[in-house]
N, C-alpha and C positions, 0 to 999 in steps of 0.2 A: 750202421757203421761197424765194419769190422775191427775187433781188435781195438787198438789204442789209435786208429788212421782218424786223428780228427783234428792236424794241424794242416799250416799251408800245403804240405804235402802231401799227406792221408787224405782230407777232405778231396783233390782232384784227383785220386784214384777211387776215392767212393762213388764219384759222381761220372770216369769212365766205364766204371763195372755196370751201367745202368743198360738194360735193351728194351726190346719192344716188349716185353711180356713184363715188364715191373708198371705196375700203376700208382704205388705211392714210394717215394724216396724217405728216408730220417735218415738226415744228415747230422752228425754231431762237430760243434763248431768249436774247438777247446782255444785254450789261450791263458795267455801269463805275461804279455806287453799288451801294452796299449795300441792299438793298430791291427794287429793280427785276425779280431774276428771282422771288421770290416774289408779286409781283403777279400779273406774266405770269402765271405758275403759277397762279393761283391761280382764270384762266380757261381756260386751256390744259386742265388737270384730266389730265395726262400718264398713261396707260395703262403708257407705259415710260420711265424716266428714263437717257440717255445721257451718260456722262461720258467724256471724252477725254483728257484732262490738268490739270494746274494750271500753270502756267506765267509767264509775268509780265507779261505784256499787264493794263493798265491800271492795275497796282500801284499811282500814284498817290494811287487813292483809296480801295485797299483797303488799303494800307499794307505788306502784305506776304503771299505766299504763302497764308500760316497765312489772313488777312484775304479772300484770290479764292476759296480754297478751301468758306470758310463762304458769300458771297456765290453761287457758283454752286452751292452743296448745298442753297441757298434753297426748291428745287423743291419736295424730299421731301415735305415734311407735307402738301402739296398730291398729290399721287399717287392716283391711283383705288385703293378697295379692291383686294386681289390683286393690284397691278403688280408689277413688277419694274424691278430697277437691275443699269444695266449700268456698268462703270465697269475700267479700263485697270489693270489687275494691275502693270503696271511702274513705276507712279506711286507714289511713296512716301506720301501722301496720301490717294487712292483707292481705296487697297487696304484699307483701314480702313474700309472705308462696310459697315457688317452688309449681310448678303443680299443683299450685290448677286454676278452672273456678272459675272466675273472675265476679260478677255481678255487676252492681249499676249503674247509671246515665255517665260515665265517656267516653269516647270512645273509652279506652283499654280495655273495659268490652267485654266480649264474652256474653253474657243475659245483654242487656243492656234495660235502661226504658228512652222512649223518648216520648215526645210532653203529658207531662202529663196535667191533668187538676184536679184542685180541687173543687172538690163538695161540701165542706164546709163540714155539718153535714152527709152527704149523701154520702161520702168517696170520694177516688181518682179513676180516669180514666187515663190512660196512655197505651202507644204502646210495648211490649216486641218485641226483636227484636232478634233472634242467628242463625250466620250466614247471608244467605241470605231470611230469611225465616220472617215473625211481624206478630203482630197478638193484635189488639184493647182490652185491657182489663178494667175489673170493679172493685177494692176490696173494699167490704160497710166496711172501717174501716178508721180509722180517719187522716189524716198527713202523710206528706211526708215518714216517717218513715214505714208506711203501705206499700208504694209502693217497698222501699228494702226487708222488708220481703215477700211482694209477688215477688219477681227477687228472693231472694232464693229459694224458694218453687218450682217458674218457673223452674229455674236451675236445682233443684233436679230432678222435673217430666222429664226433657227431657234427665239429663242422665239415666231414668230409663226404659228409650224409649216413652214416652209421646209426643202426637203431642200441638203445642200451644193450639190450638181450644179447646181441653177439658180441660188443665187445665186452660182455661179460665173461662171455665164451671164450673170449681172447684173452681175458688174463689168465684163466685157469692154463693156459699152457706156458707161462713166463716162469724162468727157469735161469736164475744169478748164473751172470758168469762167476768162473772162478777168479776165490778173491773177494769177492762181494757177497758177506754176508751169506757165507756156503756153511750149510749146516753139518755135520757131520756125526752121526752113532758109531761110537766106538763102543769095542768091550765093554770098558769099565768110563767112559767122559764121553761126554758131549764137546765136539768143537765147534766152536764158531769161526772159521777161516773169514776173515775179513783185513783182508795184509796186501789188499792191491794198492790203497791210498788211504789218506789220513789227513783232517786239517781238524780244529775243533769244532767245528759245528758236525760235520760227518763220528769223531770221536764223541762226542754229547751222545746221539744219537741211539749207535752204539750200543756204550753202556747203559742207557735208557733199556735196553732190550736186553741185556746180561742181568738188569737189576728184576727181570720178570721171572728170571724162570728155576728152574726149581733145581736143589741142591745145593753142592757149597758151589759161591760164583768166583773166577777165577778170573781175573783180566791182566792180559799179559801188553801192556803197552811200548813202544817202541819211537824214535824219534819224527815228529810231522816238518813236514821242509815247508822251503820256501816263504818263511814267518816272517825275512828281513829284522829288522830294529823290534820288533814285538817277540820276536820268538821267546823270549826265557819268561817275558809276562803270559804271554799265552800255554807254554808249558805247566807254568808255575799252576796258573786259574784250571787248567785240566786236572793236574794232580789234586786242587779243591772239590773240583766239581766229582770227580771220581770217589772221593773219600767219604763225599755227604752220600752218596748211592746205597743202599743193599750190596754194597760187595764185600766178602771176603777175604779174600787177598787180591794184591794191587803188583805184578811184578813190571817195575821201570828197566828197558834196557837200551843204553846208547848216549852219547853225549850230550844231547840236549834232553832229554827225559831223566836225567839227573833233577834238571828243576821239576820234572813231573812228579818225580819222589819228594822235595823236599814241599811242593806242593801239598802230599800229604800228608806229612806231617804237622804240616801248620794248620790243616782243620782236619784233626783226626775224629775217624770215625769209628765205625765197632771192628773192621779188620785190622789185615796185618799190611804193608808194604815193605819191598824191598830194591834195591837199587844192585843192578846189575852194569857194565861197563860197556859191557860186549856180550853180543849173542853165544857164543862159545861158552863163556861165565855161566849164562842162565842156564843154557841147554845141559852143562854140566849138572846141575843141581836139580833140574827140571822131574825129572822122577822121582826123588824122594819129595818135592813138591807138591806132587798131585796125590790126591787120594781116590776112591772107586767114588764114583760117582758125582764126578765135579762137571760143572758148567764151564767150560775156558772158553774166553774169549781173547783171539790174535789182533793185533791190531798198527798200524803202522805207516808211515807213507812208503812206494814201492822203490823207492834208492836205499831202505833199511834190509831188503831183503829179510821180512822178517816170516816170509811165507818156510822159509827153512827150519820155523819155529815150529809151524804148523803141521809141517812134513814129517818133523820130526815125532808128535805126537799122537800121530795116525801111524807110526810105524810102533807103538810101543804094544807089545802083547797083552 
């Protein structure tokens, strides 16, 4: 899938851009109502149906969890005779879907990831194992969360007949779009551009991976949409979850990351946080902020345009 084409509309131009020389399609099936990935599906006609999580990205309109879960299981009845479902063994949710191969770290997992190692900024190492069969892999992408999506990907290649070994080979070339989790050496800071989207389980995440790596860590947060009736709870629990981290400074920017500030202060931890209104505000202040050799991490959903934060900090001498 190119790009962001992965609604009613995207999706039927991913699947006219197909010719005779493509032998496997990843089609990506997005959505935010109810209805919508069963349409998709319903031309897509999925061979293999991939699931990754449930999570809480757009809750708004699915109301909750239990609500995203049936929305993106939408696929199924659309599925080509004989397919197969793959679907994340560690998910409390997904692991319930009949027939489907089972990935993640668990030891019911049939693609399971064992004796991982984290490389810090330099991605994860870990063992893929299915059956009686492993095989030492590398994905250069940031957080444990990289590793379940390379056990999907795993997964997929070998029910497509893939031996471990090359699609080991296959990860060593995956390469974040920008946006995601784009690592950055500067002069004097490390960035971490991660400003294409935001919900909190992708924000956990995250700062999970700001809380590893070395020097003072800087997390520059920004407002996550689409939360509905939960958004000021779920800001608020972000600005907790961030405070209990290894972080150093905490900067909130935007009108609903106000509760993400006041978040931290109700379980403060050993940094500082501060609450900014508007992007302008912080970028103001943004330099005498930073010191030589900081960790920052950007972060935000992509209506905050907070990548201009990002832009901004790769432009500094």
């Amino acid at each position: 899938t190119q790009g962001n084409l992965n609604n009613e509309t995207g999706a039927p131009l991913t699947i006219f851009s197909l010719n005779e020389e493509h032998e496997v399609a990843v089609v990506e099936m997005g959505t935010n109502h109810f209805g919508e990935i069963g349409r998709i599906a319903s031309f897509v006609q999925p061979d293999i149906c991939l699931f990754t999580n449930i999570g809480l990205a757009h809750i708004e309109n699915f109301g909750s969890r239990e609500g995203i879960f049936r929305g993106k299981t939408e696929m199924l009845p659309f599925m080509r005779p004989n397919g197969h479902i793959v679907a994340n063994g560690d998910d409390d949710m997904l692991c319930t879907i009949p027939n489907a191969t089972l990935y993640g770290l668990g030891e019911q997992c049939a693609v399971r990831g064992i004796d991982i190692e984290d490389l810090l900024l330099d991605g994860m190492r870990f063992t893929a194992t299915s059956q009686d069969k492993s095989c030492r892999m590398l994905v250069p992408s940031l957080g444990l969360h990289s590793v379940y999506n390379a056990l999907c990907a795993v997964s997929a290649g070998l029910l497509l007949g893939m031996q471990l070994e090359e699609l080991a080979e296959g990860l060593l070339s995956y390469r974040p779009l920008p946006g995601r989790m784009n690592v950055h050496h500067l002069p004097h800071y490390t960035l971490i551009d991660d400003t294409y989207n935001a919900n909190p389980t992708s924000v956990q995440a995250s700062v999970d991976v700001l809380a590893k790596c070395p020097g003072r860590r800087v997390c520059i947060l920004g407002d996550m949409r689409e939360l509905g009736d939960e958004s000021a709870r779920l800001h608020e629990e972000i600005g907790r979850y961030v405070s209990a981290r290894n972080i150093d400074v905490i900067l909130c920017v935007g009108a609903e990351s106000e509760r993400t500030f006041q978040g931290t202060l109700s379980a403060p931890g050993n940094g500082s946080s501060c609450y900014y209104a508007t992007q302008e505000a912080l970028i103001a202040d943004l330099k005498e902020l930073l010191h030589d050799g900081d960790t920052i991490l950007v972060k935000a959903s992509r209506g905050i345009h907070l990548e201009q934060t990002a832009q901004y900090i790769r432009s500094l001498p």
